[in-house]
ChimeraX commands (.cxc) that place a marker at each C-alpha (Angstrom):
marker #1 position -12.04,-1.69,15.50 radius 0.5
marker #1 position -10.05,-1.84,18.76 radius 0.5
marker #1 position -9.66,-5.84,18.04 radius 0.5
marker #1 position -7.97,-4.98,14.61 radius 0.5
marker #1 position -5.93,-2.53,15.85 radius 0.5
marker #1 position -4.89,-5.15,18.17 radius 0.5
marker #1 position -4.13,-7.74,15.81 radius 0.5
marker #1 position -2.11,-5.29,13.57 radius 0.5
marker #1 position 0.52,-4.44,16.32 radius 0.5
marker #1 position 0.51,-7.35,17.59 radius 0.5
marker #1 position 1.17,-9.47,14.10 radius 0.5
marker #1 position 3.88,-5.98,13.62 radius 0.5
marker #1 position 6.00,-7.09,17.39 radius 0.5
marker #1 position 6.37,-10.69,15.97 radius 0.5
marker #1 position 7.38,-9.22,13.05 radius 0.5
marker #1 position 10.12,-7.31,14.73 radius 0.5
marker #1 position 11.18,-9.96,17.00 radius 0.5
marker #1 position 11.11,-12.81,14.23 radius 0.5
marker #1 position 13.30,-11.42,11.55 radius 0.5
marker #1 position 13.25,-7.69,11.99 radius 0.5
marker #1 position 11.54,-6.83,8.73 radius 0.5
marker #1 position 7.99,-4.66,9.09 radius 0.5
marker #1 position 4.66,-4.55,6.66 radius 0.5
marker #1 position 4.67,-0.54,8.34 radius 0.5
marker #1 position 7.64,1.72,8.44 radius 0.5
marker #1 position 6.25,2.77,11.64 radius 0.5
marker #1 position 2.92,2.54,13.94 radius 0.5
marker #1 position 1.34,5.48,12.33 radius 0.5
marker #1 position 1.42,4.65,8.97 radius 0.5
marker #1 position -0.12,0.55,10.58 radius 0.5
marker #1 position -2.81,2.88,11.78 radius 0.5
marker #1 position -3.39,5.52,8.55 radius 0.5
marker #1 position -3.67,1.43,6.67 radius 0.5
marker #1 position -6.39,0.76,9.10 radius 0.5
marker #1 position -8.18,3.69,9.26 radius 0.5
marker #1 position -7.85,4.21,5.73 radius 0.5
marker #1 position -9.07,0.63,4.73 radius 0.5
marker #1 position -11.61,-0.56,7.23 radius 0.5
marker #1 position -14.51,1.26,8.17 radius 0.5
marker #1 position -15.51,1.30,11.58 radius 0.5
marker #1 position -18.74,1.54,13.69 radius 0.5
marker #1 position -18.26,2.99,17.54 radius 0.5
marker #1 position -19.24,0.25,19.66 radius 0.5
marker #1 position -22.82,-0.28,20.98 radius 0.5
marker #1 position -23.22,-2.49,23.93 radius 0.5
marker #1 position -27.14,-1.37,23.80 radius 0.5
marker #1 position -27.82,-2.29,20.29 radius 0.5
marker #1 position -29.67,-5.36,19.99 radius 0.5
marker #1 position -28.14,-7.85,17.49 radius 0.5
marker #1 position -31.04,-8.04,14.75 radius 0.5
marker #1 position -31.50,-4.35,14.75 radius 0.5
marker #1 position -30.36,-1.62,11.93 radius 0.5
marker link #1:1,2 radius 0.2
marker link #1:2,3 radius 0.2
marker link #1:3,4 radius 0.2
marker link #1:4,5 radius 0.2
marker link #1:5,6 radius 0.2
marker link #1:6,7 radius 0.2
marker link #1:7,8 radius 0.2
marker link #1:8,9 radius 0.2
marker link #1:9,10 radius 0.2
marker link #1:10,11 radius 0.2
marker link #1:11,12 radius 0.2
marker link #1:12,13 radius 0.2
marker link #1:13,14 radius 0.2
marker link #1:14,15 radius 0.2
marker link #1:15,16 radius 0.2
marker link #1:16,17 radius 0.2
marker link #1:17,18 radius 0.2
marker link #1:18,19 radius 0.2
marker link #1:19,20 radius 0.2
marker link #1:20,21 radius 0.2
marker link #1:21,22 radius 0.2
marker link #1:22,23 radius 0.2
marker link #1:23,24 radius 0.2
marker link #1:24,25 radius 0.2
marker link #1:25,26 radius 0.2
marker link #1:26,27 radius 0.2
marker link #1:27,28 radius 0.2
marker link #1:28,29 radius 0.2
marker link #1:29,30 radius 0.2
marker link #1:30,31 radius 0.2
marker link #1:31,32 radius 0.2
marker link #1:32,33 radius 0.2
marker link #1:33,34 radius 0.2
marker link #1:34,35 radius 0.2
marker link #1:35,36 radius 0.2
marker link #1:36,37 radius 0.2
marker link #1:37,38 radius 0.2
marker link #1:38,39 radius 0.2
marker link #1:39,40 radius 0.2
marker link #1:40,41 radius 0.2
marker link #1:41,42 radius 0.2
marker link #1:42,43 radius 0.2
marker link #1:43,44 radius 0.2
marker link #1:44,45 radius 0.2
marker link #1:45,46 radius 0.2
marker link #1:46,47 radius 0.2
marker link #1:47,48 radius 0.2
marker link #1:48,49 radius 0.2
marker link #1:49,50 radius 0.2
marker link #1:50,51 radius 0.2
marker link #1:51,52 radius 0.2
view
């Protein structure tokens, strides 16, 4: 989730920069799209790939 989080602000600054004109009014409503339209699964460094 981190990694789309990421790619969301990041894609948002060139926006900005490139012609001023944002997908999201603002960085929460970037991150109520996100939470609201991916799900999500914390992380497991332990969890082996094939596994449930």
């Amino acid at each position: 989730m981190a990694m789309g989080k990421a790619a969301y602000y990041y894609e948002r600054q060139f926006q900005i920069v490139t012609n001023g004109k944002t997908e999201f009014k603002t960085l929460n409503d970037m991150l109520f799209h996100i939470w609201s339209n991916y799900s999500y699964e914390i992380y497991n460094p332990y969890k082996m790939w094939g596994e449930p």
